[in-house]
C-alpha positions as CSV (number, residue, x, y, z in Angstrom):
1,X,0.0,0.0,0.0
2,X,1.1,3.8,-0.8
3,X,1.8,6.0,2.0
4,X,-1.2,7.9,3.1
5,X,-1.2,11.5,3.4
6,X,-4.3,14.0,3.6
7,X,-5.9,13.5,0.7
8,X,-6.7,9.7,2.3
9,X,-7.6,10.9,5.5
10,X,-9.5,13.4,7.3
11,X,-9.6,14.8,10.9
12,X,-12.7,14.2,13.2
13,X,-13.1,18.3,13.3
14,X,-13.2,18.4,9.1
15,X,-15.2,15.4,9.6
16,X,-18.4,17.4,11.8
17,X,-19.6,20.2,9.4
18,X,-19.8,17.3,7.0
19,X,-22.2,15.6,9.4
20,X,-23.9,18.8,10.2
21,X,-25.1,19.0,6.3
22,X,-26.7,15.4,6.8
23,X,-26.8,15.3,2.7
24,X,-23.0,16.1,2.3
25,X,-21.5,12.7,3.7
26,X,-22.1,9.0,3.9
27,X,-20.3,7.8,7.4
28,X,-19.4,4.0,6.5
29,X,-18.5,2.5,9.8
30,X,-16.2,-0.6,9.2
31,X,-16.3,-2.0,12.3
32,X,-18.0,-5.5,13.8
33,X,-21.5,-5.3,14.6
34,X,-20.6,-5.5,18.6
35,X,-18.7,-2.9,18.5
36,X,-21.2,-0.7,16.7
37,X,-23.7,-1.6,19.6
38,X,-21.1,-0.2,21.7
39,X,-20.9,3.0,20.6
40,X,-21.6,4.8,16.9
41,X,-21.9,7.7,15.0
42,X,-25.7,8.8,14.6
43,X,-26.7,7.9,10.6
44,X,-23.6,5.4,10.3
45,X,-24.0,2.7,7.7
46,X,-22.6,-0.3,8.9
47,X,-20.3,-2.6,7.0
48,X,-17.7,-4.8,8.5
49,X,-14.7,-4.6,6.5
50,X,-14.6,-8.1,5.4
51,X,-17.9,-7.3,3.9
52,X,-17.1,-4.9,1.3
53,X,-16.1,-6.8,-1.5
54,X,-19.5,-8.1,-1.7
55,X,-21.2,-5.4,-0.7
56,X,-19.5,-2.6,-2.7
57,X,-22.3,-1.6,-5.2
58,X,-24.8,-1.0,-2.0
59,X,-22.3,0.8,-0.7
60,X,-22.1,3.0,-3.9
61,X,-25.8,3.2,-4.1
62,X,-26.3,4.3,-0.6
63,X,-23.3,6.8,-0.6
64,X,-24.2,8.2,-4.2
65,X,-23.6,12.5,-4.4
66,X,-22.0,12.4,-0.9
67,X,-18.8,12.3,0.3
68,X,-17.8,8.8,2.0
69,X,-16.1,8.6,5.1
70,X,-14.6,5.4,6.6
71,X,-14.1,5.3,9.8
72,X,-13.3,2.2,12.9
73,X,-12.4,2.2,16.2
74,X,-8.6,3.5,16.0
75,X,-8.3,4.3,11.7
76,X,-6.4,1.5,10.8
77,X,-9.5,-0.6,9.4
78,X,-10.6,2.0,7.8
79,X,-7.3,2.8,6.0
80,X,-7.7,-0.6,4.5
81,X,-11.3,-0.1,3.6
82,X,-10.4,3.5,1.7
83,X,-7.7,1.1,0.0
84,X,-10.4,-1.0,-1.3
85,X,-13.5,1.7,-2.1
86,X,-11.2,3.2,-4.3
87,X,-9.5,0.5,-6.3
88,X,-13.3,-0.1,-6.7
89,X,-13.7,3.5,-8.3
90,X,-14.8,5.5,-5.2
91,X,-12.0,7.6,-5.5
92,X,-13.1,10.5,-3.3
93,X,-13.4,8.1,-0.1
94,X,-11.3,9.1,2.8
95,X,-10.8,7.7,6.2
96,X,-11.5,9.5,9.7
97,X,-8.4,9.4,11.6
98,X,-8.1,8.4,15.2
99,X,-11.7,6.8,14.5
100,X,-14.6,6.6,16.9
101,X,-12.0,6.7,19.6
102,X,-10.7,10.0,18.2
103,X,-14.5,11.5,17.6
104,X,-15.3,10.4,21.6
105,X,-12.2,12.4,22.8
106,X,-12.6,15.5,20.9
107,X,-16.4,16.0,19.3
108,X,-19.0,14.4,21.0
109,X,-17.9,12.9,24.4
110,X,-21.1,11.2,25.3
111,X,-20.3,8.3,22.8
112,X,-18.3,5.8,24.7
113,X,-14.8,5.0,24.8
114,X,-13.8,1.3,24.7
């Protein structure tokens, strides 16, 4: 894999005004279904990373006219799921750095840590 730089990633605080124009970003959350139950991102589509391969034209449906951002727990399954979206053409997909962990220390502290 290339090294990453910003064009692969984005911050949690470029991440919010995305969210706060609900039509401007598709939140893919590549995490397992238990830790979604733990703790998530309001209007997260959830996709386990093993699960996009087969699941890559609902992702491109669902996601269509918005920006998407990846994120998981810490960034580093979503790296690998940016990897993928765009050898599959989704070119524009970027991954949330620091992850959910990242977005419960420094936007919304009622999500919980784990």
């Amino acid at each position: 894999m290339q090294r990453l730089d910003a064009v692969w990633e984005v911050s949690v605080e470029d991440v919010k005004p995305l969210i706060d124009e609900a039509s401007a970003v598709f939140l893919l959350d590549v995490r397992h279904p238990e830790e979604f139950d733990t703790a998530r991102i309001e209007g997260a589509f959830l996709c386990p990373l093993p699960e996009i391969p087969e699941r890559i034209e609902e992702i491109r449906q669902a996601a269509e006219g918005r920006h998407i951002v990846a994120y998981c727990h810490h960034g580093h399954r979503s790296v690998q799921a940016v990897a993928f979206l765009r050898e599959a053409g989704l070119g524009a997909a970027r991954s949330m750095q620091g992850g959910i962990d990242a977005w419960s220390r420094r936007i919304d502290p009622n999500i919980p840590r784990y």
